[in-house]
C-alpha positions, -999 to 999 in steps of 0.1 A, spaced: 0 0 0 16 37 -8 4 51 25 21 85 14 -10 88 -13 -36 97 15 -18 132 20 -14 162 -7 13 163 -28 27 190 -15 30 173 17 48 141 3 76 168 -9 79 187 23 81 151 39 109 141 14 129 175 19 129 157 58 135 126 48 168 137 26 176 158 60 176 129 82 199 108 57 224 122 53 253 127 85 257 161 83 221 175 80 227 198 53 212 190 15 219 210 -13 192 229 -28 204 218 -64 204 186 -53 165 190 -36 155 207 -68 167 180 -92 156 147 -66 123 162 -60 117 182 -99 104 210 -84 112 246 -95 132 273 -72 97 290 -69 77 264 -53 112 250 -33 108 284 -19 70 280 -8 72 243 7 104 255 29 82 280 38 56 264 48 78 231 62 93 258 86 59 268 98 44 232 100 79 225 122 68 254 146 31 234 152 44 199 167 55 200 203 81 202 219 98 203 183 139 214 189 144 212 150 148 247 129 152 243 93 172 274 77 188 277 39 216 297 43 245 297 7 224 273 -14 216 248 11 189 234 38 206 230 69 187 213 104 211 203 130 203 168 146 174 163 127 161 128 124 136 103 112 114 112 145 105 140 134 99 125 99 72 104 116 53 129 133 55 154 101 37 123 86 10 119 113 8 160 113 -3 161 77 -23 125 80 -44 149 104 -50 175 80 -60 151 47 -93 149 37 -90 113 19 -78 102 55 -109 119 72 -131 101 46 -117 66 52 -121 71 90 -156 80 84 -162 51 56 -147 21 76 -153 28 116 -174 62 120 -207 58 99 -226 45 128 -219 76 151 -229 106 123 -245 113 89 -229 115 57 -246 154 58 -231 163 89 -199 149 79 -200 169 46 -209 198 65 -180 201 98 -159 196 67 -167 214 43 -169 192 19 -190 192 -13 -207 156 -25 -194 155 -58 -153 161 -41 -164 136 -14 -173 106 -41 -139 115 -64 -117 112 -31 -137 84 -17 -127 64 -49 -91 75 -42 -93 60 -7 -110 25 -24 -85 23 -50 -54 32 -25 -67 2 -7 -73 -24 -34 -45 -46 -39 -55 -73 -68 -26 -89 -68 -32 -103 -32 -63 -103 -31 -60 -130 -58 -38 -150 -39 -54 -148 -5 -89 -162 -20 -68 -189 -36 -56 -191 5 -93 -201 13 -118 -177 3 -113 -149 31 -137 -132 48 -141 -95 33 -139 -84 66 -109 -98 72 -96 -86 46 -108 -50 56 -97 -51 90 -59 -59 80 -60 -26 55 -76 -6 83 -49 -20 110 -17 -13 88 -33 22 81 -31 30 118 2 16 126 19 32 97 11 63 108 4 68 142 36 41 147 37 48 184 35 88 183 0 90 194 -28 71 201 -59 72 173 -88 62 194 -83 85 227 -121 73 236 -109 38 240 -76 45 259 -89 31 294 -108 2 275 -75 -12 258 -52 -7 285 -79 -28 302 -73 -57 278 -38 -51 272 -35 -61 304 -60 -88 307 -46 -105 282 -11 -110 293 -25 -118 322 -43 -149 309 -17 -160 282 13 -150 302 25 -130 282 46 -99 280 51 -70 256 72 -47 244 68 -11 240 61 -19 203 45 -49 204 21 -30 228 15 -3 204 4 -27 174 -18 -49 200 -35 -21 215 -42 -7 176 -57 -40 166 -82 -42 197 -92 -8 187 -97 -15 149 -115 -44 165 -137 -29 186 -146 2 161 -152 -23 134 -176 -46 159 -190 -10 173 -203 -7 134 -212 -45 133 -192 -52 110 -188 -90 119 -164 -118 103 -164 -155 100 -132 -169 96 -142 -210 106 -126 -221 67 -93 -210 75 -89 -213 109 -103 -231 139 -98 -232 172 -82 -261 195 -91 -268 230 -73 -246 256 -85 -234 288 -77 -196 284 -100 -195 260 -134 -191 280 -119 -163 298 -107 -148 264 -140 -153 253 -163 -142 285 -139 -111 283 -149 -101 250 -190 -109 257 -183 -88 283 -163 -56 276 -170 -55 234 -198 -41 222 -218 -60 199 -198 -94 204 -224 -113 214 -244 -105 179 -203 -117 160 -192 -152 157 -171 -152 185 -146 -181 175 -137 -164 145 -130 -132 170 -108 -154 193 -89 -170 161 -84 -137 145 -64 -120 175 -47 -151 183 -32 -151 144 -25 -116 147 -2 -122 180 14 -154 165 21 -133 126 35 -104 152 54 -131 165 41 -119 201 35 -156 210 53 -184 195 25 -208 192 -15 -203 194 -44 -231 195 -53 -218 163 -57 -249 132 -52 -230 101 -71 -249 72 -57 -273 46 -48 -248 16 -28 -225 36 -10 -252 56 -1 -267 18 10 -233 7 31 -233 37 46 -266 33 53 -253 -3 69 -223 4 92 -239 30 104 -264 4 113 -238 -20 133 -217 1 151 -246 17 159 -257 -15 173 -222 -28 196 -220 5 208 -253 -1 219 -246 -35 229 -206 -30 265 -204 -33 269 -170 -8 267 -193 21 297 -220 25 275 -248 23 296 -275 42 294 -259 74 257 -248 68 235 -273 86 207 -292 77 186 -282 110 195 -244 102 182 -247 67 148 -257 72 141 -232 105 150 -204 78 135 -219 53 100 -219 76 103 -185 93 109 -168 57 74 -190 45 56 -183 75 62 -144 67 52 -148 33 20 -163 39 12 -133 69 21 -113 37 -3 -133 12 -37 -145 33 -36 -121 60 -14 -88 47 0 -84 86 34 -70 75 57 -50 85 32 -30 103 53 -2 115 80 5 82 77 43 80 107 45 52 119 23 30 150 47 13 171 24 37 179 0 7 210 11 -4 225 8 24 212 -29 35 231 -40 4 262 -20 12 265 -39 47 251 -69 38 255 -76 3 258 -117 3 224 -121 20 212 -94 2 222 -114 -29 206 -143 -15 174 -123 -7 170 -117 -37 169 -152 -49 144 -160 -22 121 -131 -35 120 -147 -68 115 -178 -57 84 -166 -34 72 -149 -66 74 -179 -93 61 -204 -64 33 -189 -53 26 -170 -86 24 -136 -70 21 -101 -93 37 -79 -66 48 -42 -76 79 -32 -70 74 -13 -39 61 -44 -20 91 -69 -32 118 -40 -14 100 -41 9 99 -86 11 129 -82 0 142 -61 33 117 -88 58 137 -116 43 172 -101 48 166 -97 81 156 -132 87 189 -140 70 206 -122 91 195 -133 121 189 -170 113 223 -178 91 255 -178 114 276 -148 98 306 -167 94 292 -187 68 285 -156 48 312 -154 17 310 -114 24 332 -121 59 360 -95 65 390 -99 84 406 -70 101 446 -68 110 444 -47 139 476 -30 153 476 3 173 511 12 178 505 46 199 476 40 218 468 -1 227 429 -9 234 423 -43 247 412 -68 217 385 -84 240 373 -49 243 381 -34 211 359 -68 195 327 -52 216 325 -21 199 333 -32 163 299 -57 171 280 -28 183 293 -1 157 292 -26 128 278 -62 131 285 -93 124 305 -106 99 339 -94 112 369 -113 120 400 -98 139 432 -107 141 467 -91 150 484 -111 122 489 -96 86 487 -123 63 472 -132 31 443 -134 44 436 -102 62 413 -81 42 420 -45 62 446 -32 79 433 -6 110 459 12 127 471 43 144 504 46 120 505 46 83 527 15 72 539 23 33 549 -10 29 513 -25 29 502 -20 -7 474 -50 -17 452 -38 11 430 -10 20 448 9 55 423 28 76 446 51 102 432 62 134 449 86 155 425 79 185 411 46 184 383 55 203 371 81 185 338 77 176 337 97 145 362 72 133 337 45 125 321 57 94 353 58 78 357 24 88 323 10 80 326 22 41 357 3 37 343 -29 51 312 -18 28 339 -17 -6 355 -45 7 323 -69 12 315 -61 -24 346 -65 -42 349 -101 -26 316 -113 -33 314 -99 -67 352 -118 -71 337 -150 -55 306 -147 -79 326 -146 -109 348 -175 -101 319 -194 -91 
C-alpha cells in the first residue's frame, strides 16, 4: 500500500525534503540537489520551505529549525522522528484520510450530511476522493492470492488494510482512538495476564491498535467469520478470552465469537508476540506453507553465498520456515511490517550486507514464481528487506562469503582486543573477524600509524582509536570490501 497517497502532494515533498535531512550525516542538502531529486522549481522550493518551517513550529516540543543559508537546507540533529510525526501532522489534516475514517469505523456515530458539512466538503469532491481512498486500498494482486488461501472473509480482509493504516502512521507517536484509551489498556492487560505474556513497548503499540480496529469495526457491526481458514483447538484460556470479550466489546455477542478469538490469536502469532496459538489453520494454507518452505530450503541449499559444508541441515529448514511463514502473513492475511515508516534504507542494506542481500533476492524470486504472486515493485523491497533480516538473524555470519577480516595494530595508543571486539559488534555487526596477524588473508589493515609498505590492502589510520567519529570511515571500507569479494567469489563461481 503507498500510505504516502492519502496526504497532498505537496506534503509528500515537504516530507521528502525531511527525509533527505535525516539521511544524510551532516544535515545539510543542497538545494540543487532537492531541486533535481524532488523536480520541483526554485519557486515552489521556496514555498514548501516555507511552509515546512511553519508546520515545524506546530508539533510539540519540536527542537528542530530548518534554515537555507548559501544554497543549502541546513537542520542540526534532525532525524527520522520528526519525519514520523510530520507524517501523522499532515495524516491529520487530509481529507482522503478523514473520509476513510468516516467510511470504515465512523458511519454508525454521524450522517454523511453532517460529515460533509464540519468539513466542508462538497458531495461531488467527497465521491472523487472516496474512490481515491478505495483504489489506495485495493490490492488485486493479493487479493487474488489470499482467495486462492481459502476464500477470506471480506472483513478480514478489511480489517488488516484498516490495521496497517493505523500503525503506519500513528507508529507509536500518538494514540488514534483517545475514547478507547482506558478500554484497551484494560485488555492489554488482561490478556497478558491470561496468556502469560509480556510486551514490548512496540508490540504493545500494534496490539492495542488492533483491539481498537477491533472494537470500532464490531461498534459498526461489521462482523467476520473466519471457521474455513482457521479453527480453534481446545485450551483453557480461551473461555476467559471469550467471556472477556461478551463482556467488555460491544456487539460481540451479535459476532461469531470463534472467529474473533482466532483472528487476534493469528494476529499475535504473525506479530510473532507468542510463538504458538491453539489456532488450526485450514488445509490450503497449511499446503501453501509446506510449499513455500520447500522452496526456500531448496534455494539456501543450492545458494552459493553461504559456505555450504558448514551450513547445517537443522539451520536450513528453520530459515526456510520463518521466511514462508512471513510470506504467507504477507499473502492471506497482509500483517506486515506493520510499523515501516521508510523504505529509502535499501541502499545501504546491500552496502553492509551484500551476500544475504544477494541471497534475498533469490528468495524473493522464488516466493514470486512459487506462489505465482504479481507484486509491484514497492512491496518486493519491501519482502525483500523482511527476508534479509531473517537471513541475518537465522544464518550464522561466518558462513556468509562477504566475511572481512581486520589486522588490527595500534602502535601509539593499545585498546584491549576483547574490548576493542565489543564495539566493532556494536558499531558494525556481524561478519567481522579480527586478528593481529597480517597475512594473506587479512582483508583491512586498522591502525594508528601509516605503514607504506602494505600495498594490496586498503589501511584505515586512526589517530585515536576511540574516537567515535572514526567508524564511518571504517564502516565504508568494510562496505567496498564486502563487495569487491563477493562480486570476485561470484565470478569464479
Amino acid at each position: 500500500m503507498k500510505y504516502l497517497a492519502f496526504l497532498e502532494k505537496d506534503e509528500r515533498i515537504k516530507l521528502s525534503v525531511l527525509a533527505l535531512l535525516a539521511e544524510t550525516g551532516q544535515h545539510v542538502v543542497q538545494v540543487k540537489q532537492i531541486l533535481d531529486q524532488l523536480s520541483i522549481t526554485r519557486y515552489k522550493f521556496n514555498q514548501l520551505i516555507a511552509e515546512l518551517i511553519e508546520d515545524l513550529q506546530q508539533i510539540k516540543q519540536c527542537q528542530y529549525q530548518l534554515t537555507v543559508k548559501s544554497g543549502a537546507v541546513i537542520s542540526e540533529h534532525i532525524d527520522y522522528s520528526i519525519y514520523q510525526q510530520m507524517q501523522l501532522f499532515y495524516l491529520r489534516q487530509s481529507p482522503r484520510f478523514q473520509i476513510f475514517e468516516y467510511e470504515y469505523l465512523n458511519q454508525q456515530t454521524e450522517s454523511r450530511q453532517k460529515f460533509l458539512r464540519d468539513h466542508f466538503m462538497s458531495q461531488s469532491k467527497y465521491y472523487t476522493l472516496r474512490g481515491q481512498v478505495e483504489n489506495l486500498l485495493d490490492n488485486k494482486a493479493l487479493m487474488q492470492k489470499r482467495s486462492e488461501g481459502g476464500n477470506l472473509h471480506p472483513e478480514l480482509v478489511e480489517r488488516a488494510k484498516i490495521t496497517n493504516v493505523y500503525c503506519h502512521f500513528f507508529n507509536g507517536i500518538d494514540d488514534p482512538f483517545p475514547e478507547l484509551k482506558e478500554q484497551t489498556s484494560r485488555f492489554c492487560t488482561f490478556l497478558c495476564m491470561t496468556l502469560g505474556i509480556s510486551l514490548t513497548p512496540s508490540e504493545r503499540f500494534k496490539l492495542r491498535i488492533f483491539f481498537q480496529v477491533q472494537v470500532k469495526r464490531l461498534t459498526g457491526r461489521h462482523y467476520m467469520n473466519i471457521r474455513n481458514i482457521a479453527t480453534l483447538k481446545r485450551d483453557v484460556r480461551l473461555p476467559f478470552l471469550k467471556n472477556y470479550y461478551l463482556k467488555n466489546v460491544w456487539h460481540s455477542d451479535q459476532a461469531d465469537i470463534d472467529s474473533e478469538m482466532s483472528y487476534l490469536l493469528l494476529f499475535l502469532k504473525s506479530q510473532r508476540i507468542m510463538d504458538s496459538v491453539p489456532v488450526k489453520l485450514c488445509k490450503q494454507i497449511q499446503q501453501q506453507f509446506n510449499r513455500g518452505s520447500q522452496r526456500f530450503e531448496q534455494v539456501l541449499a543450492e545458494t552459493n553465498v553461504v559456505e555450504q559444508k558448514k551450513f547445517s541441515a537443522a539451520v536450513k529448514h528453520q530459515t526456510a520456515e520463518r521466511l514462508s511463514e512471513l510470506t504467507i502473513w504477507l499473502m492471506v492475511f497482509d500483517y506486515f511490517e506493520l510499523t515501516e515508516t521508510n523504505s529509502t534504507d535499501q541502499p545501504h542494506m546491500s552496502m553492509n550486507f551484500p551476500a544475504l542481500t544477494v541471497l534475498g533476492k533469490q528468495l524473493v524470486d522464488a516466493a514470486v514464481k512459487t506462489f505465482d504472486l504479481q507484486l509491484p515493485s514497492e512491496v518486493q523491497s519491501r519482502l525483500l528487506k523482511c527476508y534479509v533480516k531473517i537471513l541475518i538473524d537465522g544464518i550464522p555470519s561466518d558462513l556468509v562469503r562477504d566475511n572481512v577480516t581486520i589486522c588490527v595494530d595500534f602502535v601509539q595508543s593499545i585498546v584491549p582486543m576483547d574490548y576493542f571486539a565489543q564495539l566493532l559488534t556494536t558499531n558494525l555487526g556481524a561478519g567481522i573477524v579480527l586478528t593481529n596477524q597480517l597475512s594473506s588473508d587479512v582483508d583491512i589493515f586498522l591502525s594508528d600509524i601509516f605503514i607504506s609498505s602494505i600495498h594490496d590492502i586498503p589501511q584505515v589510520t586512526w589517530l585515536d582509536p576511540l574516537k567515535t567519529s572514526n567508524w564511518e570511515q571504517l564502516r565504508q571500507t568494510i562496505a567496498e570490501v564486502k563487495q569487491a569479494k563477493l562480486e570476485k567469489f561470484m565470478a569464479a563461481s
